[in-house]
C-alpha positions as CSV (number, residue, x, y, z in Angstrom):
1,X,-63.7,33.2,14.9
2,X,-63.5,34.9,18.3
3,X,-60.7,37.6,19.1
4,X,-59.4,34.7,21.3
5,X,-58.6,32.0,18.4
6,X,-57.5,34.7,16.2
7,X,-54.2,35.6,18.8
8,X,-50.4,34.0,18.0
9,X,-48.9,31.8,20.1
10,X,-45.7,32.3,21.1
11,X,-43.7,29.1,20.6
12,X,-40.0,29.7,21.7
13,X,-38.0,33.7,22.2
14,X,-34.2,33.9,22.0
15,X,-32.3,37.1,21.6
16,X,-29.2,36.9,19.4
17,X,-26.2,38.9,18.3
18,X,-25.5,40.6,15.5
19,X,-23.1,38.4,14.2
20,X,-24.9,35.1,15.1
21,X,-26.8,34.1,12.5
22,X,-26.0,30.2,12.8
23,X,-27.4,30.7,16.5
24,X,-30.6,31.4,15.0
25,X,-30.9,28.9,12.2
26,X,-30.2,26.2,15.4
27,X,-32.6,27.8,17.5
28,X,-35.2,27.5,15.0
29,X,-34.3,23.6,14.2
30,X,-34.4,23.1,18.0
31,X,-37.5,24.8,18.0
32,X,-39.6,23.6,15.2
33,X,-38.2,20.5,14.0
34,X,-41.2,18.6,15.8
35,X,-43.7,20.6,13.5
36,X,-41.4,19.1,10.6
37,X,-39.3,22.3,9.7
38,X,-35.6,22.4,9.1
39,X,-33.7,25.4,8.7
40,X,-30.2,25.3,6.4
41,X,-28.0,28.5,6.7
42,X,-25.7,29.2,3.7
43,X,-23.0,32.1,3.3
44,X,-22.0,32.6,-0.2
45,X,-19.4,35.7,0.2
46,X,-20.3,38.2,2.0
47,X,-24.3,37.3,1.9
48,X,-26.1,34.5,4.2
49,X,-29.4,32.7,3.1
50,X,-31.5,31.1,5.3
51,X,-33.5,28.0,3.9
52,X,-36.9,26.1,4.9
53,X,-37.6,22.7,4.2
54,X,-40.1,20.6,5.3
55,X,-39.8,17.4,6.5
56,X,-42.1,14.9,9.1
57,X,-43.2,16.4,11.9
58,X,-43.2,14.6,15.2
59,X,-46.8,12.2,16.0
60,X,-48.2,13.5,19.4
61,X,-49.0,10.0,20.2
């Protein structure tokens, strides 16, 4: 591998509030859902989980 193929690609940036945390779990969905991840966000109390599940990702024809 070249130092080229070995770089991430960036695939979506938001900046987000402190207090937003179901701003993120939509910008993810909006973001990956093609590549056939879902993101769930739970609050249980005082604590949040975020959750991953995978699902069919979009054909590119």
């Amino acid at each position: 591998m070249n130092a080229e193929s070995q770089q991430l690609q960036l695939l979506a940036s938001e900046t987000f509030k402190k207090a937003e945390l179901h701003r993120v779990v939509t910008f993810l969905n909006r973001s990956l859902k093609s590549r056939g991840l879902i993101f769930g966000l739970e609050k249980t109390g005082e604590d949040y989980s975020i959750r991953i599940y995978t699902g069919p990702a979009d054909d590119d024809g």
